[in-house]
Residue, then its C-alpha position, 0 to 999 in steps of 0.5 A: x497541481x498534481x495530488x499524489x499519495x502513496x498509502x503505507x501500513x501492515x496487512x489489512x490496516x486499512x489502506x484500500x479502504x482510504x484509496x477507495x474513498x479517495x476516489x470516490x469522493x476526492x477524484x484520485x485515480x488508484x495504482x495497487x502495487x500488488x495488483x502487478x503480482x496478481x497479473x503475473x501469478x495469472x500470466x503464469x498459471x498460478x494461484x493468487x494466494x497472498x502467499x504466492x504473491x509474497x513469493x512471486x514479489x521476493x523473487x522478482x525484487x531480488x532478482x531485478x531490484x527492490x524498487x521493480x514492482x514500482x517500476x512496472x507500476x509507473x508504466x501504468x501511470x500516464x498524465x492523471x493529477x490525481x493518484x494513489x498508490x497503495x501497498x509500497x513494500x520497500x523504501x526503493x519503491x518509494x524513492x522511485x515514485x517521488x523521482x517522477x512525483x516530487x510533490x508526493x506525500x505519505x500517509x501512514x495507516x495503522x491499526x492494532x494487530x487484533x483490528x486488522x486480523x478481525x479485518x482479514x479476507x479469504x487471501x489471508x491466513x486464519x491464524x493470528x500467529x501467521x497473520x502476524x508473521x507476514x509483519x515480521x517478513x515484511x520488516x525484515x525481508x523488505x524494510x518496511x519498519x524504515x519505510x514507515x518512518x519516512x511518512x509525511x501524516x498518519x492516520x490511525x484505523x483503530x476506530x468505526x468506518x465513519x471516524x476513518x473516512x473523516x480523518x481522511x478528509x480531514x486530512x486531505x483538507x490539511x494537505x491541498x488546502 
């Protein structure tokens, strides 16, 4: 039976850290939606700035639809029974997934506004305020508050890294028992 995982949650909440473990100790394989923003700023010449991927992502939803990073992901996707997604922005994208994937099950990760500011890399602002505003772009430009409502579990990242990762097994024991 294929286990297939989509990770929601804002900026720096702890989704790739999961996916991470998740391959390590669960054998899933890890598909990163932004990670075909960073190609295209590449092809183009471009800086990879979270910035410019916002930018670049807006553009290209709008112009092919909201669903067309997912699009472009799936081609990445051939017969593996063990994926997670990470960093679904819109409600389009998700919809299109569980077309192909049925079985697919959402976790939500969330983590208060200060943790995940504490938790940011050289991609993002060092501004509280402007870190704080992708939420609010996010929300507003893509959906992500609806998004976030269709989850199946959710996992709170508000703690130490150990208490996460057993959460996360934890929770993949409920899930494929």
């Amino acid at each position: 039976m294929k286990q297939i995982l989509i990770l929601l949650g804002k900026a720096r909440s702890g989704k790739d850290t999961i996916a991470d473990f998740l391959v390590k100790e669960f054998g899933f394989k890890k598909f990163v939606f932004s990670s075909i923003l960073e190609e295209e700023l590449i092809k183009q010449g471009k800086k990879v700035s979270k910035e410019n991927m916002v930018l670049l992502g807006d553009e290209l939803r709008k112009k092919f639809g909201m669903n067309f990073i997912a699009v472009k992901l799936l081609e990445k996707v051939s017969d593996e029974q063990k994926i997670v997604f990470v960093g679904a922005r819109s409600v389009e994208e998700v919809e299109l997934i569980k077309q192909k994937f049925p079985q697919l099950k959402l976790i939500l990760i969330t983590a208060e506004k200060e943790k995940r500011f504490e938790r940011r890399n050289e991609l993002d602002s060092n501004s509280l305020e402007k870190f704080s505003e992708r939420d609010k772009i996010d929300a507003e430009k893509k959906g992500m508050n609806k998004l976030f409502e269709l989850a199946d579990f959710k996992l709170e990242n508000n703690s130490s890294l150990d208490d996460l990762l057993q959460k996360t097994s934890d929770l993949m024991y409920n899930i494929f028992k």
